[in-house]
LUMDOZA-985574 format. One line per field, with one value per residue (C-alpha): residue number from 1; residue in three letters; x, y, z. Coordinates in pm, 1 decimal, decimal comma. Each point is the difference from the previous one (the first is absolute). Layout:
BEGIN
seq [NUM | ...]
type [ALA | ...]
X [X | ...]
Y [Y | ...]
Z [Z | ...]
This chain:
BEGIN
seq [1 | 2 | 3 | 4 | 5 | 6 | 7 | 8 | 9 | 10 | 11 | 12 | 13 | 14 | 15 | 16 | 17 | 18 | 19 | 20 | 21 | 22 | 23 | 24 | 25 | 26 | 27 | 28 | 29 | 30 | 31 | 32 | 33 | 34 | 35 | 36 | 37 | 38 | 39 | 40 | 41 | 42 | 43 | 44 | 45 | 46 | 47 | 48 | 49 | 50 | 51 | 52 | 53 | 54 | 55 | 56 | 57 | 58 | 59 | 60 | 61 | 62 | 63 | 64 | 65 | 66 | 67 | 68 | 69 | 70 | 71 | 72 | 73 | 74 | 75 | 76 | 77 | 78 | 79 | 80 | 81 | 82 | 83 | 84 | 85 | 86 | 87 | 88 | 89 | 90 | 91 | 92 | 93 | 94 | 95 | 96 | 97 | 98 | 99 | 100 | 101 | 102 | 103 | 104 | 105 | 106 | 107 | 108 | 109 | 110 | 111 | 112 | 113 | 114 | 115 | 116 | 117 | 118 | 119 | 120 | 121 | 122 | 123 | 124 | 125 | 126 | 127 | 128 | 129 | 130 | 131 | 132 | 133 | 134 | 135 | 136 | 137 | 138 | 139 | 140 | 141 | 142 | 143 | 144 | 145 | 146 | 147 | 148 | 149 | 150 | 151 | 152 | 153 | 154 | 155 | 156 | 157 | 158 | 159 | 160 | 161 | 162 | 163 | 164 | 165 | 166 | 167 | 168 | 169 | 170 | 171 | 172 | 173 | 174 | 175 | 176 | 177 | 178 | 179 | 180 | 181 | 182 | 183 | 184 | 185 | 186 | 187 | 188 | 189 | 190 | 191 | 192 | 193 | 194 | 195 | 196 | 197 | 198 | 199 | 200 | 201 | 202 | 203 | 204 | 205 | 206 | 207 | 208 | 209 | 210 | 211 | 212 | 213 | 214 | 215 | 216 | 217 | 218 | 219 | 220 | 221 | 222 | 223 | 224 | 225 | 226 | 227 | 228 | 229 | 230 | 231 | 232 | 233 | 234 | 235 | 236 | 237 | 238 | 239 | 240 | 241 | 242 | 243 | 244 | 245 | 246 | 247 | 248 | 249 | 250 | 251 | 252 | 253 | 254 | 255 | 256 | 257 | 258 | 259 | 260 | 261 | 262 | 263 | 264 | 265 | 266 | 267 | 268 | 269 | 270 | 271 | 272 | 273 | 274 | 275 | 276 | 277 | 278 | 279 | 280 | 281 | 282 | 283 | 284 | 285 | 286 | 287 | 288 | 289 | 290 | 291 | 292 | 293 | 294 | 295 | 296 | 297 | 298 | 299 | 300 | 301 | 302 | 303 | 304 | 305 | 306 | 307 | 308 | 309 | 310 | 311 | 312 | 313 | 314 | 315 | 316 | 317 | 318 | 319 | 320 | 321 | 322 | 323 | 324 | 325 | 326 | 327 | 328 | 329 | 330 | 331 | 332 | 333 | 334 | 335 | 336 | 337 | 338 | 339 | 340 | 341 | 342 | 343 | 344 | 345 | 346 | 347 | 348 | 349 | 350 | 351 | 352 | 353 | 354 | 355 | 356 | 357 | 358 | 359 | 360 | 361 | 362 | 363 | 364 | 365 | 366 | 367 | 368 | 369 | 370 | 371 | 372 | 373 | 374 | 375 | 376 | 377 | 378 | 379 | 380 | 381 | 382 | 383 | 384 | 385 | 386 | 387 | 388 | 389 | 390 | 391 | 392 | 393 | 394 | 395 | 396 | 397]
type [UNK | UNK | UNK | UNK | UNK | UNK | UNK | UNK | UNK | UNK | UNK | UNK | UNK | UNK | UNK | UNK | UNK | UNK | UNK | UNK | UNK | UNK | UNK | UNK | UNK | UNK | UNK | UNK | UNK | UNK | UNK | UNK | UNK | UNK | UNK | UNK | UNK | UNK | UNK | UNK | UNK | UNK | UNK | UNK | UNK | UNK | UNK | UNK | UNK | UNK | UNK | UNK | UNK | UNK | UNK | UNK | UNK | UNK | UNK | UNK | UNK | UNK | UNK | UNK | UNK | UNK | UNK | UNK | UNK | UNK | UNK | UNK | UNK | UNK | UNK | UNK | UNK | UNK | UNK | UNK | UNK | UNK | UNK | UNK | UNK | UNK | UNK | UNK | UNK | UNK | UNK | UNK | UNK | UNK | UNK | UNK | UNK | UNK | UNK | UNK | UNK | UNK | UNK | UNK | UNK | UNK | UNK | UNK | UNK | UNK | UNK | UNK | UNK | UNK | UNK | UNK | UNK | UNK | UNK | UNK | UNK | UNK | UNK | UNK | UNK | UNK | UNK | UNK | UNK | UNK | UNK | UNK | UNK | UNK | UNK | UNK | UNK | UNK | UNK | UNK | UNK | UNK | UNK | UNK | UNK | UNK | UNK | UNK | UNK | UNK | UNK | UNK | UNK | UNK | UNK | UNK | UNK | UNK | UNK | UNK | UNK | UNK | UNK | UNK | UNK | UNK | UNK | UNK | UNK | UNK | UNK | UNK | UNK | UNK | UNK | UNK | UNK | UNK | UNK | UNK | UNK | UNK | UNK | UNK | UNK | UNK | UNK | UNK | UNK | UNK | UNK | UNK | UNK | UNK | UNK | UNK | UNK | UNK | UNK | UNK | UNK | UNK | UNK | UNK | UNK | UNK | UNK | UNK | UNK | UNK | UNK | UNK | UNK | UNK | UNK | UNK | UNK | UNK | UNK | UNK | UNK | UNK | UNK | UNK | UNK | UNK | UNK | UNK | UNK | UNK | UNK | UNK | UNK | UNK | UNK | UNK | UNK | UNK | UNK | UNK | UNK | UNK | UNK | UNK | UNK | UNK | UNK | UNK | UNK | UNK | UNK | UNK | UNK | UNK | UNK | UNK | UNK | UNK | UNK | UNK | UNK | UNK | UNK | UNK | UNK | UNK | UNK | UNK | UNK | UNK | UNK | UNK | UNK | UNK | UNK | UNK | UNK | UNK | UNK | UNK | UNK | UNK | UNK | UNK | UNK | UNK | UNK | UNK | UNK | UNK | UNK | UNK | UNK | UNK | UNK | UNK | UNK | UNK | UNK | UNK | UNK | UNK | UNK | UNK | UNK | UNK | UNK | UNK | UNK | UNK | UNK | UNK | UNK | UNK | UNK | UNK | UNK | UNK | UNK | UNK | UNK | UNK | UNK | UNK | UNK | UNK | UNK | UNK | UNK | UNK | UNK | UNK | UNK | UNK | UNK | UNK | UNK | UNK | UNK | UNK | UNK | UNK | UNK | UNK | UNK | UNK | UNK | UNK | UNK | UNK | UNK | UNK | UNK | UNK | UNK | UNK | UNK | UNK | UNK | UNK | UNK | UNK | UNK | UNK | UNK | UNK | UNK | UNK | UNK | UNK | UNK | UNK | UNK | UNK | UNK | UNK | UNK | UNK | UNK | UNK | UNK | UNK | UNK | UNK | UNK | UNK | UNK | UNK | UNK | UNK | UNK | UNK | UNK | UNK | UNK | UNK | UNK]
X [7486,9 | -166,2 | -150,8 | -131,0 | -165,8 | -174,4 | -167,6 | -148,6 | -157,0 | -165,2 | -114,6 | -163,9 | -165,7 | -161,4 | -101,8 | -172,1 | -181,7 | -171,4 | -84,9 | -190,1 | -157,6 | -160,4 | -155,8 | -138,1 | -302,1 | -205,9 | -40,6 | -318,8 | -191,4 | -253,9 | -295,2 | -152,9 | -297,0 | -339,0 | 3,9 | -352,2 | 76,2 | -137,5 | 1,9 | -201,7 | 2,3 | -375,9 | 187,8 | 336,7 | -20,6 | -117,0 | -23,7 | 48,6 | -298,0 | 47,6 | -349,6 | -31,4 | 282,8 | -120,4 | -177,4 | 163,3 | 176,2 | 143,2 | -98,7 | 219,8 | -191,9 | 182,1 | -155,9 | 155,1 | 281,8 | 28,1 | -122,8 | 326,2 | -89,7 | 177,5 | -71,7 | 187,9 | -147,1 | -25,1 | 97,6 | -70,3 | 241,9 | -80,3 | 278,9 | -69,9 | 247,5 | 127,9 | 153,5 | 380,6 | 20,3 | -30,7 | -197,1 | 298,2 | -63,6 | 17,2 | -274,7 | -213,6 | -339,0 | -23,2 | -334,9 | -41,3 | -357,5 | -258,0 | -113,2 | -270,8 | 66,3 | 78,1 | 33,1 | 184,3 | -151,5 | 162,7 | -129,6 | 141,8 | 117,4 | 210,9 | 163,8 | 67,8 | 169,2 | 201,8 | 117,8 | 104,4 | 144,0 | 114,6 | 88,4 | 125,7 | -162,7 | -7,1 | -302,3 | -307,4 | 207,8 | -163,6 | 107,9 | -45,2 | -79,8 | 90,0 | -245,0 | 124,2 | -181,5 | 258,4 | -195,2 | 254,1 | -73,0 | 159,6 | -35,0 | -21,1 | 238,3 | 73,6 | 135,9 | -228,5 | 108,3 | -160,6 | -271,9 | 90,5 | -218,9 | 22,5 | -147,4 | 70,6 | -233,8 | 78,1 | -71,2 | -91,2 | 69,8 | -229,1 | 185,0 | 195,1 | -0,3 | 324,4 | 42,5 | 278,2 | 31,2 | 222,5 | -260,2 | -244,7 | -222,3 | -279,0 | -348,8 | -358,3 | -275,7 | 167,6 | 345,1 | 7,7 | 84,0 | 4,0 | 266,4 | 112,2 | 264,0 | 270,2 | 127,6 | 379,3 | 161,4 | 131,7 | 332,4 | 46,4 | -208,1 | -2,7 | -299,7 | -198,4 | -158,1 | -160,9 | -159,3 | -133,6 | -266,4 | -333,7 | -283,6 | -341,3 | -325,8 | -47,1 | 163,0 | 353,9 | 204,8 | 304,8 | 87,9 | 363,9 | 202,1 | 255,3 | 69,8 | -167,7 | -372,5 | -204,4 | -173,6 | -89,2 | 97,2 | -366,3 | -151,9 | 55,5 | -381,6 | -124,0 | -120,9 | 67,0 | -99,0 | 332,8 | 134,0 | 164,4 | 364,8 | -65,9 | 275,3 | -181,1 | 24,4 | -13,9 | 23,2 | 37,4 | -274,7 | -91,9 | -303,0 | 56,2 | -210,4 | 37,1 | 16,3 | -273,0 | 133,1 | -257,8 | 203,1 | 193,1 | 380,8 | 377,5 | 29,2 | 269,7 | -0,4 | 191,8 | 42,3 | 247,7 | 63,7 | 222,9 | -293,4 | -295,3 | -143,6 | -119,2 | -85,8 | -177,4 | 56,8 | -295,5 | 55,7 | -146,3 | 236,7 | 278,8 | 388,3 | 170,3 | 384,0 | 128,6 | -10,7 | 235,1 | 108,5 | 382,3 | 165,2 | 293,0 | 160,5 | -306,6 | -252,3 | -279,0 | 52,6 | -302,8 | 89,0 | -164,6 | 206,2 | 64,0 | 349,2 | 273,9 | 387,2 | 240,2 | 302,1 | 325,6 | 259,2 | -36,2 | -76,0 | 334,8 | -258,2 | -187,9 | -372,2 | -71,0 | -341,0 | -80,1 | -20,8 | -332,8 | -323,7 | -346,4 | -214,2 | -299,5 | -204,9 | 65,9 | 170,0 | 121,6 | 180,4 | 409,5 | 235,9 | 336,3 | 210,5 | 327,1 | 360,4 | 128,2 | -36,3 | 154,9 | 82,0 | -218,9 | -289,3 | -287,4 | -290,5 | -167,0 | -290,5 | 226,5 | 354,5 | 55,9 | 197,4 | -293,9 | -233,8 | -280,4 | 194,5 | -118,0 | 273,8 | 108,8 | -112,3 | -73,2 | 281,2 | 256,2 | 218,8 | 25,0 | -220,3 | 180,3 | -123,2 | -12,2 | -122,4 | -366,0 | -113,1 | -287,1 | 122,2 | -281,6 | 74,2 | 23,0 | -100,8 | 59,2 | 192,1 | 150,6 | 382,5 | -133,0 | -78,2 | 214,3 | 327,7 | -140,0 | 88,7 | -47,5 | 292,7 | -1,2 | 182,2 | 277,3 | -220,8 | -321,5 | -131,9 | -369,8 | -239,2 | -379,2 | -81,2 | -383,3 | -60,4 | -391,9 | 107,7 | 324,6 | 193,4 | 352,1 | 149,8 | 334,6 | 131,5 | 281,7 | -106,7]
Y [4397,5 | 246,8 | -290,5 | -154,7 | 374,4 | 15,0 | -362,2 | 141,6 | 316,6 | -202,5 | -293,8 | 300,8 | 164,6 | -306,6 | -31,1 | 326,3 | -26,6 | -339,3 | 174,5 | 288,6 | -256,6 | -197,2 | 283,0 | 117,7 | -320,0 | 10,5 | -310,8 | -129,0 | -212,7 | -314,1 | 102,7 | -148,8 | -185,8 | -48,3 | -372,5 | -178,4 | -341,4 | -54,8 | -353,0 | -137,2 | -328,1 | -153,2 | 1,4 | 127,8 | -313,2 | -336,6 | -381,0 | -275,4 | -216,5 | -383,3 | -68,1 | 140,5 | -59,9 | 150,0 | 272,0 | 382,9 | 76,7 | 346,8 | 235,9 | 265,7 | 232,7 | 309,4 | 294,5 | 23,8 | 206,0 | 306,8 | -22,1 | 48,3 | 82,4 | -33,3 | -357,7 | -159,6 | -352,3 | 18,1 | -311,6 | -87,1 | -256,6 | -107,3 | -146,7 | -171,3 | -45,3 | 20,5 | 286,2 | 3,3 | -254,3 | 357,7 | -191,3 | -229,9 | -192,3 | -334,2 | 128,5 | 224,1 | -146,2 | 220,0 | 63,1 | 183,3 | 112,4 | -62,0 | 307,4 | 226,5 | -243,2 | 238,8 | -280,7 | -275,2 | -308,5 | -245,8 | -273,5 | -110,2 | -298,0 | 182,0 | 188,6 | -220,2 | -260,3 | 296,5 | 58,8 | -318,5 | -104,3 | 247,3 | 289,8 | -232,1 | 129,7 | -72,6 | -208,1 | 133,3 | 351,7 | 294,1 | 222,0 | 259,8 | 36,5 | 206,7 | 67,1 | 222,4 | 100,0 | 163,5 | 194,0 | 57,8 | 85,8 | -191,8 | 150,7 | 364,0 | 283,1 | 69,1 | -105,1 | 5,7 | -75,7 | -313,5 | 88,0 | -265,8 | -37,1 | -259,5 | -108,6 | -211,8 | -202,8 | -225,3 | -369,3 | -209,2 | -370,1 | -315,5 | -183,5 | -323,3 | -262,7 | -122,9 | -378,6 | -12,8 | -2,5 | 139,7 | -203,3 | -292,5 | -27,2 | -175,0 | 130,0 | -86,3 | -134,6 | -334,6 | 74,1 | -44,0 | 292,8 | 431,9 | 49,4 | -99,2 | -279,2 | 84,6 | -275,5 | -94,4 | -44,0 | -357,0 | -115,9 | -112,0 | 294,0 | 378,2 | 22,9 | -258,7 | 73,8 | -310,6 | -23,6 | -313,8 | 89,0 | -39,6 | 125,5 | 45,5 | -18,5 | 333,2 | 264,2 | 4,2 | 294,1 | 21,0 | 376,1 | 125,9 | 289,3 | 176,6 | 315,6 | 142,7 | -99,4 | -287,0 | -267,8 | -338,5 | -333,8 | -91,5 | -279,7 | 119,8 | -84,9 | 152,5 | -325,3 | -59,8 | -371,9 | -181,2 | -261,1 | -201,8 | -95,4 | 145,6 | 298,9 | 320,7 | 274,5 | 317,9 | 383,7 | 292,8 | 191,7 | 316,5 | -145,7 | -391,3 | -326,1 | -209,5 | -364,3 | -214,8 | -229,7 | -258,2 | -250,7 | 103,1 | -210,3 | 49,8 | 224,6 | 60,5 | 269,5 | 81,9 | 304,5 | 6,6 | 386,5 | -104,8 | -238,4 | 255,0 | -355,5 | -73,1 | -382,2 | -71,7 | -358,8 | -50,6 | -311,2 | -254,4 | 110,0 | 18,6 | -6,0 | -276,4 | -93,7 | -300,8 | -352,0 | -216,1 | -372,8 | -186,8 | -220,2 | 42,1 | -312,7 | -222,6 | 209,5 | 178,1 | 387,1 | 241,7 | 340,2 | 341,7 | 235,0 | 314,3 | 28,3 | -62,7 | -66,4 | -34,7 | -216,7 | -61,1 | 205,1 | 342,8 | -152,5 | -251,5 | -313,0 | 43,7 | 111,1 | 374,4 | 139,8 | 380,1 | 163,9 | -67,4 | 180,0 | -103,7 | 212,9 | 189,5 | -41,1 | -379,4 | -234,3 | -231,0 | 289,3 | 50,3 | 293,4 | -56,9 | 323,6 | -88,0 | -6,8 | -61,3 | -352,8 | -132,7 | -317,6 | -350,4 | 49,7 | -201,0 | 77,0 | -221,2 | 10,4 | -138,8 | 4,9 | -375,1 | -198,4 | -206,6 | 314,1 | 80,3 | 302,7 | 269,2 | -35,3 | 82,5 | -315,3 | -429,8 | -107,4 | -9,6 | 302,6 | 322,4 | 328,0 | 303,6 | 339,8 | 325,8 | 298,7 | 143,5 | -360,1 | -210,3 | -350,0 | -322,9 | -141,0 | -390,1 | -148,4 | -311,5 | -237,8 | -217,3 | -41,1 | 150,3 | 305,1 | -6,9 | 17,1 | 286,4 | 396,0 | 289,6 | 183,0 | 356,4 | 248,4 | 261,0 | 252,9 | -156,4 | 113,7 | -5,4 | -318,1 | -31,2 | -359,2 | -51,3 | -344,2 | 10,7 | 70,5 | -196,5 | 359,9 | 143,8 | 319,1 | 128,1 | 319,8 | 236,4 | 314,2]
Z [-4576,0 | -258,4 | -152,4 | 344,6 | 51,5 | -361,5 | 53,0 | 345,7 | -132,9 | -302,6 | 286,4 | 223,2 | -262,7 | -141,9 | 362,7 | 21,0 | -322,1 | 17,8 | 368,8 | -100,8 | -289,7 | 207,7 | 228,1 | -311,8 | 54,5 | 276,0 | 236,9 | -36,6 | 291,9 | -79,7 | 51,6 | 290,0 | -93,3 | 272,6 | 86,8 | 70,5 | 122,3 | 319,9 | 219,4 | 292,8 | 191,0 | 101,3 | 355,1 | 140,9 | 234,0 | -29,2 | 68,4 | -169,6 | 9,4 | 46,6 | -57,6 | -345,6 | -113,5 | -404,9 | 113,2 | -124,5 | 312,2 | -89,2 | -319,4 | -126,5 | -217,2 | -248,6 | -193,0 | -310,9 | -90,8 | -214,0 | -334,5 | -227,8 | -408,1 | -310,5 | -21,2 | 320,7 | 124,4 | 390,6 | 155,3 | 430,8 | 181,4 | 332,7 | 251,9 | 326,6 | 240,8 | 402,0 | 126,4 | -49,5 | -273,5 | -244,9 | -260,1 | -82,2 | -313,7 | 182,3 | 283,4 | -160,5 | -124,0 | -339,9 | -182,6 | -323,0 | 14,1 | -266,8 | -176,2 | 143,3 | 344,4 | 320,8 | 252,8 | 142,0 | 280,1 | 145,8 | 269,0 | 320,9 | -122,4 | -310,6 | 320,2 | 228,2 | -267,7 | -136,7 | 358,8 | 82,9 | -317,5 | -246,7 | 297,5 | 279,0 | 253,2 | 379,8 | 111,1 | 160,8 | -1,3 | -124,1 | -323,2 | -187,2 | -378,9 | -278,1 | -363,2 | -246,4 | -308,5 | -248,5 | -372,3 | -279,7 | -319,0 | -311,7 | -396,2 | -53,4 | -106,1 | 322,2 | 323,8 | 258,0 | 419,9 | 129,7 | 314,2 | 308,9 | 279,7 | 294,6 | 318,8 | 320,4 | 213,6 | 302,0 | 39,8 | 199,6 | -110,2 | 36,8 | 323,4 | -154,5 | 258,3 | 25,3 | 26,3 | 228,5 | 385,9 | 287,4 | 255,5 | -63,8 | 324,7 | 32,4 | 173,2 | 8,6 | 251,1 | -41,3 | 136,9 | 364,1 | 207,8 | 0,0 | -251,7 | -329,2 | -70,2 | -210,5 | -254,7 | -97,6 | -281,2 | -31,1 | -14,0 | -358,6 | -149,2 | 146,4 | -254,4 | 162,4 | 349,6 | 216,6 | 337,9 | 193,6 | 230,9 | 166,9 | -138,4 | 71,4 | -156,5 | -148,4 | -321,2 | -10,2 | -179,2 | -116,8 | 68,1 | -203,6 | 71,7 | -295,5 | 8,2 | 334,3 | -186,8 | 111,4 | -288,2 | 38,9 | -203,5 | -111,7 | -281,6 | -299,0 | -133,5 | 367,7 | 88,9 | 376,3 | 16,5 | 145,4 | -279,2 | 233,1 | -111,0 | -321,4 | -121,7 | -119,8 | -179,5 | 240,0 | -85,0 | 236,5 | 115,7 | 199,5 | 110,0 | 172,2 | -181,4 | 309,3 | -11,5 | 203,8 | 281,2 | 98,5 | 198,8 | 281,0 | 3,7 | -129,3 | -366,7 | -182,9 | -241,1 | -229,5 | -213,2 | -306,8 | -59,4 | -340,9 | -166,7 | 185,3 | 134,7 | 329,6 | 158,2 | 272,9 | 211,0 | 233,6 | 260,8 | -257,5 | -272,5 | 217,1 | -120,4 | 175,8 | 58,0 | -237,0 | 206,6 | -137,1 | 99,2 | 36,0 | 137,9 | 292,6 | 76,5 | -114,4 | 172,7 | -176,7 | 49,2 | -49,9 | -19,7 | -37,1 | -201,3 | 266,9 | -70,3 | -260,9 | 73,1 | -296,2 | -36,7 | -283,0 | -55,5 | 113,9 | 364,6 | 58,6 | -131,9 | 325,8 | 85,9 | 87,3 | 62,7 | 132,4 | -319,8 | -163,3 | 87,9 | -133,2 | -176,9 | 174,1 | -421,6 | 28,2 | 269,9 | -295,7 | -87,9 | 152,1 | -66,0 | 100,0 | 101,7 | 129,1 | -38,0 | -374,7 | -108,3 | -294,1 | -124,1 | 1,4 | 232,8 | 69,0 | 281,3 | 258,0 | 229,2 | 298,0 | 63,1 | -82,1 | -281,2 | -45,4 | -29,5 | -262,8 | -235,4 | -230,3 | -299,4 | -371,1 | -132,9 | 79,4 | -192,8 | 261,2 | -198,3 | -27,7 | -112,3 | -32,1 | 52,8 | -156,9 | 244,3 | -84,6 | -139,9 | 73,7 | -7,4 | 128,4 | 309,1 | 88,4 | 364,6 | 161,7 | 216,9 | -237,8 | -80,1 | -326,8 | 150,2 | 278,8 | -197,6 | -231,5 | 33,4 | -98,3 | -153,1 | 159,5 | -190,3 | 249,3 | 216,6 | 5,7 | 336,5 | -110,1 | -35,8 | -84,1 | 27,9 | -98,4 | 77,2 | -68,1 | -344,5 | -30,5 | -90,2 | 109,2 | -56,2 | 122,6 | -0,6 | 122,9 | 202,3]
């Protein structure tokens, strides 16, 4: 125990002495030093100007910083950036600034790529910006404290036009009536919208709605002159380039939002139904294709129709949506042994079929074509038969 007091009355007079050594030096602050940096924006808000695009948009502008001696090398960084991203090194837009240079331009084009595509932002939403100048001194005996300045101004982006569409309508002195006509999408495509209508001579628009703004589908080279059956290129506009309708009669228009193309069928370019001829029981048949019924497997080897719908972009167009076919399968224009078919092949076999593929279609009355099918894999509940093309596609949906 007289050992255990000894050892504490050495510990706690070590203690005291390196104490009352250190108090024997004085604490000494940095001194503070008189910074000189100063930073100004040309403007604390502005917008971006489509129409000169390379023009200097926004100048920041910085008096130098304090002059430091003993032969340190002052060096100016500049970082641009949007408010909250805190100059990350994957956002910021960093500068280091030539000597005796005190400012920094950029154009509303540099912005308003930077916003969409290195900062991510929102469309046609405003934001705010962040420039910081940072002086620091390298060389020298000395240490001295960097002098940071920054600065925010509000923006207000060029408005991107959007090519997509909650409504396609379409307007103009050359659709009858007070009111616009809204278009729908077609069966086979949800990006596709077609109308068949009556038009009169006059303009006709094609007026969009997306996002609570109005724009219109319009010729991409601003020509309005109707190519008649002919599939454009279109862009979206705030301002409508209306196409010129000079002969009254039955349009269809259609407008493909995923290709940005647009076609226009006036009377004498009209789309017609496939007419096709057979026999039935030695009698010449002619048909116009209206309606589709398919037969084989999946239906007991008997004809059932109700299932098919023609498309509003192109009557030789049919989209089956039904129950869930599978097995050999062959289509007809009439529910008759003897009728003209839409099949795999004119070989009298079979064509399998893998979901998602385009496989050529064969037609005919034949035996050749008559005893031909289509393979249809298990769930296929989803048929685009192009007959002006000679195309199928099934699917499961």
């Amino acid at each position: 125990m007289k050992r255990i007091n000894n050892l504490y009355k050495i510990g706690l007079l070590s203690f005291l002495t390196l104490w009352l050594h250190a108090c024997s030096y004085e604490i000494q602050d940095i001194d503070k030093v008189e910074e000189h940096l100063e930073l100004q924006a040309s403007s604390m808000d502005i917008t971006l100007d489509a129409d000169h695009l390379t023009d200097d948009i926004i100048t920041f502008t910085w008096k130098p910083a304090r002059p430091v001696l003993n032969d340190h090398i002052i060096l100016y960084t500049s970082k641009l950036d949007v408010v909250g991203n805190n100059f990350g090194s994957s956002t910021a837009v960093m500068n280091y600034e030539d000597d005796g240079i005190f400012s920094r331009s950029f154009t509303s084009e540099q912005i308003q790529n930077w916003a969409n595509q290195k900062w991510k932002l929102p469309v046609n939403t405003p934001f705010t910006l962040e420039f910081r100048i940072v002086a620091q001194w390298e060389g020298g005996a000395t240490f001295e404290s960097p002098e940071v300045r920054t600065v925010r101004v509000n923006v207000q982006p060029i408005k991107t036009i959007v090519f997509d569409a909650d409504k396609v309508f379409l307007d103009g002195t050359a659709v009858p009536g007070i009111s616009k006509l809204e278009m729908g999408t077609t069966v086979e495509n949800d990006g596709i919208y077609a109308h068949l209508l009556q038009l009169e001579e006059g303009e006709l628009q094609i007026p969009i709605e997306f996002n609570g703004e109005t724009n219109y589908i319009s010729p991409a080279d601003g020509d309005g002159t109707l190519k008649d059956g002919e599939s454009i290129d279109v862009v979206v506009r705030e301002n409508p380039v209306s196409w010129k309708i000079e002969n009254p009669g039955e349009y269809r228009i259609v407008v493909n939002m995923q290709k940005a193309t647009a076609t226009i069928y006036s009377p004498s370019k009209a789309l017609q139904p496939a007419v096709v001829e057979w026999m039935l029981d030695g009698n010449l048949q002619t048909t116009v294709v209206n309606d589709l019924w398919e037969y084989g497997e999946p239906t007991g080897w008997s004809w059932r129709g109700g299932n098919w719908t023609q498309s509003t972009a192109d009557p030789q167009v049919f989209v089956y949506a039904g129950p869930a076919i599978n097995g050999r399968t062959k289509f007809g224009v009439a529910p008759h042994n003897q009728s003209y078919v839409y099949t795999g092949n004119n070989t009298s076999t079979d064509t399998p079929v893998t979901h998602g593929t385009t496989y050529n279609v064969f037609s005919g009355y034949s035996a050749n074509e008559r005893n031909a099918y289509f393979r249809l894999p298990s769930g296929t509940n989803f048929i685009i038969l192009d007959i002006r093309n000679k195309t199928m596609v099934a699917s499961q949906r």
